[in-house]
C-alpha positions, 0 to 999 in steps of 0.5 A, a space after each residue: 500500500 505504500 507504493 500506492 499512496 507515493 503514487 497518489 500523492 505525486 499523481 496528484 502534484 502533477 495533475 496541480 501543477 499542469 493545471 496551474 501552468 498551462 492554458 487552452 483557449 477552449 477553457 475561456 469558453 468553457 468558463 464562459 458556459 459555466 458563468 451562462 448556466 451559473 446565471 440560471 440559464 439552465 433551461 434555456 441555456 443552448 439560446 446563448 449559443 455564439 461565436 464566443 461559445 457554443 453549446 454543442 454537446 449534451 446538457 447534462 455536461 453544462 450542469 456540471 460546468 455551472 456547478 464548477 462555476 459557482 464553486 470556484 468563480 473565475 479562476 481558470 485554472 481551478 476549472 480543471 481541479 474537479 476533474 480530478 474526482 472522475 480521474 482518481 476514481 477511474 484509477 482505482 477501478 483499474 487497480 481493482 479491475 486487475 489481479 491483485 499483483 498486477 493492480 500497482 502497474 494499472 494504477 500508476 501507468 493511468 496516474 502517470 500516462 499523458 494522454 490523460 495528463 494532457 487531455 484533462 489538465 492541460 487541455 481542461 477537456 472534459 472527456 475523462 467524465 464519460 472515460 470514467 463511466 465507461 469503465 464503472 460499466 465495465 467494473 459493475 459488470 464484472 461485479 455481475 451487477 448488469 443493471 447498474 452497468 447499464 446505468 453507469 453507461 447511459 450516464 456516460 452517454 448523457 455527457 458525451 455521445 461515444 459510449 452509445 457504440 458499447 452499449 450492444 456489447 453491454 446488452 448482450 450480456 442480459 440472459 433473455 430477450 426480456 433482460 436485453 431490452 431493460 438494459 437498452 432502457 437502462 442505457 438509454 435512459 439517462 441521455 433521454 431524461 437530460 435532453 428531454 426539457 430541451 427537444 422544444 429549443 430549436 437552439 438545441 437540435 441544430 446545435 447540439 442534438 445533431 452537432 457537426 461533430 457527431 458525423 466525423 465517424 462518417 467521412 470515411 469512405 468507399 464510393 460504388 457510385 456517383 452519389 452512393 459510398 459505403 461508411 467504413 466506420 458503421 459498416 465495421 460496427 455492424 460487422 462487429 455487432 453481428 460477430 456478437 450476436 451472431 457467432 457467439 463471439 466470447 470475450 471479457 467486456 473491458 475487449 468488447 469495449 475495446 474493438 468498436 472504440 479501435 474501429 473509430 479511431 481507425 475511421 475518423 480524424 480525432 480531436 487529441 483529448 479523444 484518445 483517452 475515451 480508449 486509454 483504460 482499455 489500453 492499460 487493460 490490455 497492456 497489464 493483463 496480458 503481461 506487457 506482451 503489447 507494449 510496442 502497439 502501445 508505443 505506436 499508438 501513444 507516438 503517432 497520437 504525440 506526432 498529430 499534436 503539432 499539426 494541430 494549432 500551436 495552441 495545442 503544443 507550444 501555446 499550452 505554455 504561455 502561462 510561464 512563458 507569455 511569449 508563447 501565446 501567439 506564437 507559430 507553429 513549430 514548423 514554422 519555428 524549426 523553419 521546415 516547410 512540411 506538408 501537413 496533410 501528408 504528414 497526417 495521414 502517414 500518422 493516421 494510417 500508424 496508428 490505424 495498423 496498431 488499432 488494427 492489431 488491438 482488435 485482432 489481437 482481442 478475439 477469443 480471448 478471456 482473462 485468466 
């Protein structure tokens, strides 16, 4: 136990530190929504929609905001600190997800790992929040209680809408047809209860309820005609849901969970803090099977790394201006290093990496069961 609470404790000064030190302009607007829901605008609140800031996700994730808002006013930086409620409870879920003389490695690689340390203290992204409740699906399911698993992931679902691919790997664990449909109610639920008051706001179905965002998943494609393609993306989920249902497919969940997330990382360009949403099952997998991945792993996290500096600068060098204001308009690093690279050459050299090792995860999770 000693180990475990020296990791905590310095999991807990870094996550401080990164988040004092470091600032995305995206916080601003997160601030911004916060202070909109703080004011009473709760119901209402998708009208304030703007240039500035715009709602365009789920309500349930600007209670949260306006609750942070209130608790700590204006102080950016502070913003970041609730999150860390969602994050040490996530770590101790994998501690325990793991074999006892295994659970400290689970542990300290997720204290430590960068995607999250980037994603949600320096970033301030809230993609950890959803994180979290996919994996307490996975934790209640493996403690059999499949209701409250399907609870945890409609709760995912209320603030952010890519836990919706896991719940037909979570329903058909119910033994029964009868069993299947309360776990897709169950699932279900959360999401419908928080956007029921905003179905009337046209300011919320154009904005939010179909964002922009949510049809990233579908560009990728293979044209058979003038006008008509196929979508990669939902033509390999399905192929995945039937392989479930169909063959039988056996697996422990925490892999069920895996293949459809490595599918939307293969077929769609993703916003960096997006990784995370698949980091835990990453782990899983890495210190479960006694770190015979780990070169997929380093593929994944290097090739994750490299897409940060074609993004804005504001995601690379820029994160720093609070210690070194220099750095709050400045180029990217390109620019800096005087190379003239083509970016999108660059991306898809990157995109297509970590396609092949997403590619071998879901291989390499076929048949196969914890011991």
């Amino acid at each position: 136990m000693k180990k475990f609470w020296i990791i905590l404790v310095l999991g807990i000064l870094v996550r401080v530190f990164l988040s004092y030190t470091t600032f995305h302009p995206d916080l601003a607007a997160i601030s911004e929504s916060g202070r909109v829901v703080a004011a009473g605008n709760i119901l209402n609140l998708y009208d304030f929609s703007s240039d500035r800031v715009v709602f365009n996700y789920p309500p349930a994730i600007y209670w949260f905001f306006g609750l942070t808002s209130l608790l700590f006013g204006g102080a950016l930086w502070l913003l970041k600190l609730p999150y860390l409620i969602f994050d040490l409870l996530l770590a101790v879920l994998l501690y325990r997800l793991v074999d006892p003389k295994k659970a400290i490695w689970a542990f300290g690689i997720w204290m430590f790992n960068p995607v999250n340390l980037y994603a949600t203290y320096m970033m301030g992204q809230f993609d950890i929040i959803p994180t979290f409740f996919s994996v307490l699906s996975i934790y209640l399911a493996f403690k059999g209680k499949l209701n409250w698993a399907a609870v945890a992931l409609g709760v995912g679902i209320a603030f952010k809408l890519y836990p919706v691919f896991l719940v037909v790997p979570l329903i058909l664990l119910g033994k029964g047809v009868g069993a299947k449909i309360k776990l897709l109610i169950l699932a279900a639920l959360p999401y419908l209860i928080s956007i029921l008051p905003y179905i009337p706001s046209g300011s919320f179905r154009s904005v939010a309820l179909f964002a922009n965002q949510s049809s990233k998943s579908l560009y990728a494609s293979i044209p058979v005609s003038g006008g008509e393609s196929i979508l990669l993306f939902p033509a390999f989920l399905l192929l995945f849901y039937l392989l479930l249902w169909g063959l039988k497919f056996q697996a422990d969940l925490w892999r069920l969970f895996l293949i459809p997330l490595a599918l939307f990382f293969i077929f769609t360009h993703f916003h960096p803090q997006w990784l995370i949403w698949i980091t835990p099952f990453l782990i899983l997998d890495l210190v479960k099977g006694q770190f015979k991945n780990k070169v997929a792993v380093l593929i994944v996290l290097g090739s994750w790394v490299g897409s940060l500096f074609f993004f804005d600068p504001s995601l690379t060098l820029g994160l720093f201006a609070p210690i070194f204001p220099a750095l709050k308009n400045t180029a990217d690093i390109w620019t800096l290093l005087g190379l003239n690279i083509d970016f999108n050459s660059s991306r898809s050299i990157l995109q297509t990496i970590l396609a092949a090792a997403m590619s071998y995860f879901i291989i390499s999770q076929f048949h196969k069961k914890d011991a």
